[in-house]
C-alpha positions as CSV (number, residue, x, y, z in Angstrom):
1,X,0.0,0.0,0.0
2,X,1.2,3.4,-1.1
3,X,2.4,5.2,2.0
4,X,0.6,8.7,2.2
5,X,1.5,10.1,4.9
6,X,1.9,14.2,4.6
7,X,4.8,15.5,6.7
8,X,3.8,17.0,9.7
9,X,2.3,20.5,9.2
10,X,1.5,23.6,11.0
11,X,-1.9,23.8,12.4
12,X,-2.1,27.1,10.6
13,X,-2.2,25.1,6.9
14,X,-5.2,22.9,8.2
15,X,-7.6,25.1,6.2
16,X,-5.8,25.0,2.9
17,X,-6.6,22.5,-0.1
18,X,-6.1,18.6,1.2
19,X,-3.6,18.3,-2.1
20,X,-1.1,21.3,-1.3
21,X,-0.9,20.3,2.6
22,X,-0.3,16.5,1.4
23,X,2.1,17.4,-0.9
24,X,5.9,17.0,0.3
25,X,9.3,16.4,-1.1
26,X,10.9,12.7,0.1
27,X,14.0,11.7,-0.6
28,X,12.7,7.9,-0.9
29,X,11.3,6.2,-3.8
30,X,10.0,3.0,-4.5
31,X,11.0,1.3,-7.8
32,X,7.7,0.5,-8.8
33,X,7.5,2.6,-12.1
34,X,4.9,5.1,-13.4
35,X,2.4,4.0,-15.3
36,X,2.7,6.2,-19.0
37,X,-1.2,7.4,-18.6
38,X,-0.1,8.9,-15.2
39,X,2.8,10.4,-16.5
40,X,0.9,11.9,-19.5
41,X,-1.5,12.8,-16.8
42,X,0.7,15.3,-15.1
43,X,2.1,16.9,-17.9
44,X,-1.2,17.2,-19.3
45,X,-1.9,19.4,-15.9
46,X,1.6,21.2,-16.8
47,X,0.0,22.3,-20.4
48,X,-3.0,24.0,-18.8
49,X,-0.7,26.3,-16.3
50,X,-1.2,30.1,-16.7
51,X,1.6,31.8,-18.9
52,X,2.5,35.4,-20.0
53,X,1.1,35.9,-23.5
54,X,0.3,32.4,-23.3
55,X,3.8,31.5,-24.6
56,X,4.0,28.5,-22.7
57,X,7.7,28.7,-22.2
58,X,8.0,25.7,-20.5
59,X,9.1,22.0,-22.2
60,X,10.5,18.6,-20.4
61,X,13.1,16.3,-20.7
62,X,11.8,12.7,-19.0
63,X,14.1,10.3,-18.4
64,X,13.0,7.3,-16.8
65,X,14.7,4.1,-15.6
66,X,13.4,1.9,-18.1
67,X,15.6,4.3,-20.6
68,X,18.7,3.8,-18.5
69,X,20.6,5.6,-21.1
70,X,19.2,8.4,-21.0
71,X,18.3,8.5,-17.0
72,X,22.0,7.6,-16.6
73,X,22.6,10.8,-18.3
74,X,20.4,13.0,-16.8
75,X,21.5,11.3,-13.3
76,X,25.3,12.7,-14.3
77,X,23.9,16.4,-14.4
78,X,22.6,16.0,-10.5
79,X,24.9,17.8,-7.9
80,X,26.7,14.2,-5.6
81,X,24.5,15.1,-2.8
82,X,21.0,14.8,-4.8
83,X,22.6,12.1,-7.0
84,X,22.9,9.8,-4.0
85,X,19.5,9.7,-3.7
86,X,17.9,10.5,-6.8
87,X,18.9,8.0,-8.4
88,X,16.4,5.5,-6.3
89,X,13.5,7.4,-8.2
90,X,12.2,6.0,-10.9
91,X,11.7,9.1,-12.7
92,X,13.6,12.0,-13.5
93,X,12.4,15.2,-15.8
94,X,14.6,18.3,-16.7
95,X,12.5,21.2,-16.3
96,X,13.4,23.9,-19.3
97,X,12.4,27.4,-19.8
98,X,12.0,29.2,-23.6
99,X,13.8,32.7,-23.1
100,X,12.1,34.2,-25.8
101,X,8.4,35.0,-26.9
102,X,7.7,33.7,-29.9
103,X,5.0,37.1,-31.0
104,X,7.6,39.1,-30.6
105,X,11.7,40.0,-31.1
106,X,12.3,40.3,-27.1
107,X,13.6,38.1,-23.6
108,X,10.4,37.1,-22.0
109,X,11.1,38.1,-18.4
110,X,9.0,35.6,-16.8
111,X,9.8,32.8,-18.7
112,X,11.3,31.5,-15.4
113,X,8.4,32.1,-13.0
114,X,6.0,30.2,-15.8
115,X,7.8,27.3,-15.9
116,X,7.6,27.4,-12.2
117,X,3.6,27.3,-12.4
118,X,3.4,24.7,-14.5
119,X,5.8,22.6,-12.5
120,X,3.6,23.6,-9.3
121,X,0.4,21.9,-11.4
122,X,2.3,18.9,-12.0
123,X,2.8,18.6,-8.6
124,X,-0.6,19.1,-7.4
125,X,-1.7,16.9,-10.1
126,X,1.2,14.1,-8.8
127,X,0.3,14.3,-5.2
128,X,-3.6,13.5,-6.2
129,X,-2.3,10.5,-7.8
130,X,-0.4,9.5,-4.8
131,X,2.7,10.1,-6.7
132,X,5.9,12.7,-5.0
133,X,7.9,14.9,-6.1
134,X,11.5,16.3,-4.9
135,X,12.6,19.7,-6.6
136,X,15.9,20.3,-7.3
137,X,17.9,23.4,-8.3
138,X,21.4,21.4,-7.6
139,X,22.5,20.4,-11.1
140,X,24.9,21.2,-13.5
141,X,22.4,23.7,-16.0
142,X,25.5,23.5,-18.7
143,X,26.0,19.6,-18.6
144,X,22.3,19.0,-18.7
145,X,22.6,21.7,-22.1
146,X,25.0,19.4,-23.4
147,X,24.2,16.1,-22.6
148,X,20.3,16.7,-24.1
149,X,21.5,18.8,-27.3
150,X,19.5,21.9,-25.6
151,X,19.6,24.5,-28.3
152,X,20.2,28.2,-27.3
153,X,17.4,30.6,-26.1
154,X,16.5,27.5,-23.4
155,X,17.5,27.1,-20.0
156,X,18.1,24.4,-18.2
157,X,15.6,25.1,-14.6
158,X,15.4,22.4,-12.2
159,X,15.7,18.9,-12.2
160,X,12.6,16.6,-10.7
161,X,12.6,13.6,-9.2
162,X,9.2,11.8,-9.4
163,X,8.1,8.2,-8.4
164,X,5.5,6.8,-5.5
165,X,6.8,6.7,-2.1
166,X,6.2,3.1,-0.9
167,X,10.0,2.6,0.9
168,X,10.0,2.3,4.8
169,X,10.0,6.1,6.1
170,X,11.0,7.4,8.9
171,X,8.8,9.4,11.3
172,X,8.8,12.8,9.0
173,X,10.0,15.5,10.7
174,X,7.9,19.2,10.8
175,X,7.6,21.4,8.1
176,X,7.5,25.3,9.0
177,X,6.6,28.1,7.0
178,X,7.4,32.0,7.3
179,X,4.2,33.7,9.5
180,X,1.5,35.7,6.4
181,X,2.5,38.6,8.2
182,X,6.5,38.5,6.8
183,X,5.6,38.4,3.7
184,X,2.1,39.3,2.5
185,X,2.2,43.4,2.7
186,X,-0.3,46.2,1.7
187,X,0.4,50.4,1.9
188,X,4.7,50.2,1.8
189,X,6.8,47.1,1.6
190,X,7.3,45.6,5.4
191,X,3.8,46.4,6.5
192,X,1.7,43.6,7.3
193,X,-1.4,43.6,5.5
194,X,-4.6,44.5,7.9
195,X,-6.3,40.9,6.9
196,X,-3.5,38.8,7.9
197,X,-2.4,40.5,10.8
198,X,-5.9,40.3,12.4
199,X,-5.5,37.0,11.7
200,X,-2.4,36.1,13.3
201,X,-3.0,34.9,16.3
């Protein structure tokens, strides 16, 4: 049986969606692989993610370990320390990011932060399938460029480790997050907004 137990959370995140306080970041996988409608699944939540001009700047590399060639390779891009564990995953996908707009001769500035919401609907659309998913920004961009024949105007993002948790876990430890009130301001920056601040306590 898939082990779904969320990490421990702060009682403050009890009135959020089910999916985003279940969703965490292991660093254990089970081999059991994922099944291709699954994975189509979550890219297929990826597509529909919110973009500036609709460019949709984002595109994916997936390795996974059936294709040992190819996971090898993108498992040779991951930093030692995520290496030692990624490479228990049965997944692995190379988040990229478009530079450019396509309607027009100029750098699309948020090229980054739209690849970042459609990697956050994958992982909403992962953690209702019971699948997780561990970020990671420690990789070699450059080898992943070479290694994949990345043409230039992409860059390589983050590197994402996907499979279901079913390995023996230990207790998971809390989670914390920064207090609304540090971060969500109204008037001048560094003033709490009036609707969070009342509800602080």
């Amino acid at each position: 049986m898939t082990d779904t137990r969320p990490m421990k959370i702060e009682k403050e995140a009890a009135g959020i969606h089910e999916l985003l306080a279940r969703r965490w970041s292991p660093r254990a996988f089970s081999s059991r692989p994922v099944e291709a409608a699954k994975l189509a699944q979550l890219f297929e939540a990826a597509r529909w993610a919110p973009s500036s001009f609709n460019a949709q700047p984002w595109s994916f590399i997936v390795a996974t370990r059936e294709d040992a060639e190819g996971f090898n390779r993108l498992l040779s891009a991951l930093m030692d320390v995520n290496r030692q564990w990624a490479q228990q995953a049965p997944v692995l996908i190379l988040a990229v990011a478009k530079l450019d707009y396509n309607h027009v001769a100029r750098a699309n500035r948020h090229a980054f932060y739209d690849v970042g919401q459609a990697v956050a609907n994958l992982t909403v659309e992962a953690t209702a399938l019971d699948l997780r998913i561990h970020q990671m920004g420690g990789f070699d961009p450059n080898a992943a460029r070479e290694l994949f024949a990345i043409p230039a105007g992409y860059e390589p993002v983050a590197v994402l480790a996907l499979g279901y948790n079913e390995a023996p876990m230990p207790e998971p430890s809390a989670r914390t997050r920064k207090p609304l009130t540090d971060f969500v301001f109204s008037g001048k920056w560094g003033t709490a907004a009036a609707f969070v601040a009342e509800n602080s306590n």
